[in-house]
PAGU-71935 format. One line per 2 residues: number of its first residue (from 1); for each residue x, y, z of C-alpha. Coordinates in Angstrom, 1 decimal. Example, Ala and Ser with C-alpha at 12.3 -4.5 7.8 and 13.67 -1.06 7.14 Angstrom:
1) 12.3:-4.5:7.8 ~ 13.7:-1.1:7.1
END
This chain:
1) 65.9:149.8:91.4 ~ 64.6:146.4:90.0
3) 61.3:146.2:88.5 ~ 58.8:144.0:86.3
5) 60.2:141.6:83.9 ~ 64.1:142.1:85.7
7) 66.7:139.6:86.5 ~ 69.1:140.6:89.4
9) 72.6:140.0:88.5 ~ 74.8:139.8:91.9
11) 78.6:139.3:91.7 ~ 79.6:138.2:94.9
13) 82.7:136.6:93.7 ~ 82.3:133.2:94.1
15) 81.5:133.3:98.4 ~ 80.0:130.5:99.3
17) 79.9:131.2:102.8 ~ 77.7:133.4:103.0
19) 73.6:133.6:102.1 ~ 73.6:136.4:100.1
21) 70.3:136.2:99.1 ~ 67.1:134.7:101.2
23) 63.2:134.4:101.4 ~ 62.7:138.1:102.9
25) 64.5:139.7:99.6 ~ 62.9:136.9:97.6
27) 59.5:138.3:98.7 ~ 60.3:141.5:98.1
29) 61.7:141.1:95.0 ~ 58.8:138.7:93.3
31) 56.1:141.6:94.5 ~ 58.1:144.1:92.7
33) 57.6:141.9:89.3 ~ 61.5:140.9:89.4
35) 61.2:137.8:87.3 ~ 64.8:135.7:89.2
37) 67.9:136.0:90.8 ~ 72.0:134.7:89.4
39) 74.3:135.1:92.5 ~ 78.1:134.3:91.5
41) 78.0:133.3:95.3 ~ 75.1:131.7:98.2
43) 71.6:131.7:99.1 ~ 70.0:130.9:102.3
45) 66.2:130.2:103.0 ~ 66.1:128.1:99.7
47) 63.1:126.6:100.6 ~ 61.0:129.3:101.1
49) 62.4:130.5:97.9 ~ 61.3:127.6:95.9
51) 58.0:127.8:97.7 ~ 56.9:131.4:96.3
53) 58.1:130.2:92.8 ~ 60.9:132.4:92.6
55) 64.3:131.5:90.2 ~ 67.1:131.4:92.3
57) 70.3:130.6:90.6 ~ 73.0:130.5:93.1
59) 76.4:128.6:94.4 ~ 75.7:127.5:97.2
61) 73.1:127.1:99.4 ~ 73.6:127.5:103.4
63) 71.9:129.0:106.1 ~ 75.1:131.5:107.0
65) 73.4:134.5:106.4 ~ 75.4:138.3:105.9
67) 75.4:140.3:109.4 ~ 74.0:143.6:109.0
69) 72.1:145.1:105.8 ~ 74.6:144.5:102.0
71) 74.7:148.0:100.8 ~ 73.9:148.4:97.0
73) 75.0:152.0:95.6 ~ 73.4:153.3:93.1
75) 76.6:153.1:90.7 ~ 76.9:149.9:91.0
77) 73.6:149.3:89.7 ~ 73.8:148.8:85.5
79) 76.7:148.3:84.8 ~ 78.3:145.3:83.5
81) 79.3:142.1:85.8 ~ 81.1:138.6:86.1
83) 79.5:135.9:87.3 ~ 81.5:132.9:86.9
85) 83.7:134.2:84.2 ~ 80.9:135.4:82.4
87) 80.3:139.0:81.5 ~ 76.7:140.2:82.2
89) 75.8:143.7:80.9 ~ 72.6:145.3:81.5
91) 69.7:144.0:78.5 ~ 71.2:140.6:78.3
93) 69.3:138.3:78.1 ~ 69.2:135.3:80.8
95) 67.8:132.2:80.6 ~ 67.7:129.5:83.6
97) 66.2:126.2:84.0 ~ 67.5:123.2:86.5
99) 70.1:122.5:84.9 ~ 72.3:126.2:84.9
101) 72.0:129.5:83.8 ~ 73.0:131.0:80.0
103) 73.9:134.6:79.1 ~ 72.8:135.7:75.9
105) 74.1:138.9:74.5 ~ 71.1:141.1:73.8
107) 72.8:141.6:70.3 ~ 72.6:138.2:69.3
109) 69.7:136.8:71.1 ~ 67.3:136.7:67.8
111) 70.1:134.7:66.0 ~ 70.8:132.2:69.6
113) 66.6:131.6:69.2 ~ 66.4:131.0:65.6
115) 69.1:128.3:66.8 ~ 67.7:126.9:70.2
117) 63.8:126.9:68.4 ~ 65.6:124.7:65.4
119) 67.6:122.6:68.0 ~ 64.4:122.0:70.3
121) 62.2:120.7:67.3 ~ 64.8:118.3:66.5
123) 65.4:117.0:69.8 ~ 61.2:117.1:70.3
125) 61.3:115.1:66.9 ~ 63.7:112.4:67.9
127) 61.6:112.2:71.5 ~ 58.7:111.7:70.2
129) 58.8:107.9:69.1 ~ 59.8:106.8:73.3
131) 57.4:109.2:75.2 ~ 54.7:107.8:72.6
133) 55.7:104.0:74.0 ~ 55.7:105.3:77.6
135) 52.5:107.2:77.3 ~ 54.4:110.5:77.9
137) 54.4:114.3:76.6 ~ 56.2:116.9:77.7
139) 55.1:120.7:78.1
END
């Protein structure tokens, strides 16, 4: 099962029809210490979701919702994934802000932050001089 510091990983190939994931399992899932969600498909209640503070990366967003209870078996659980022609294996690492979702391979992801801290003070650097004239700063 899912615990503290986890990101769920749910191939549903690409259905956007459906809600695959809502508010209920959201709840659930943030008071088990599961830290977000990537669905390769939809999410319903998304609203509810944003309330609680819980990342959601999804699709689509609907309120068709799957009839009856998705059963997840225990082998399916670990074991590597697609989600939007990506492969996700257990331990990667996954980053999400509003703008998408990136897989890191957990084999590289010291090397990929060396990189992203390098690129962020450069683009910080080159901000700097406009959100000083607008009065701005960012976090």
């Amino acid at each position: 099962t899912a615990g503290p510091g986890t990101i769920i990983a749910i191939n549903a190939d690409g259905c956007i029809n459906v809600g695959f994931w809502g508010s209920m399992v959201a709840l659930a899932a943030k008071a088990k210490g599961v830290e977000g969600v990537i669905i390769d498909g939809g999410c319903r209640d998304t609203w509810e979701i944003q309330y609680i503070k819980f990342p959601v990366f999804c699709r689509s967003r609907g309120r068709t919702e799957v009839v009856g209870r998705l059963e997840i078996k225990p082998e399916n659980i670990n074991i590597p994934i697609s989600i939007g022609g990506v492969t996700v294996n257990p331990g990667d690492i996954i980053i999400g802000d509003d703008d998408g979702v990136v897989v890191v391979p957990r084999r590289v992801a010291p090397q990929v932050l060396e990189r992203a801290e390098r690129q962020m003070a450069l683009d910080r650097a080159s901000q700097k001089p406009y959100l000083d004239m607008f009065g701005l700063s960012l976090p």
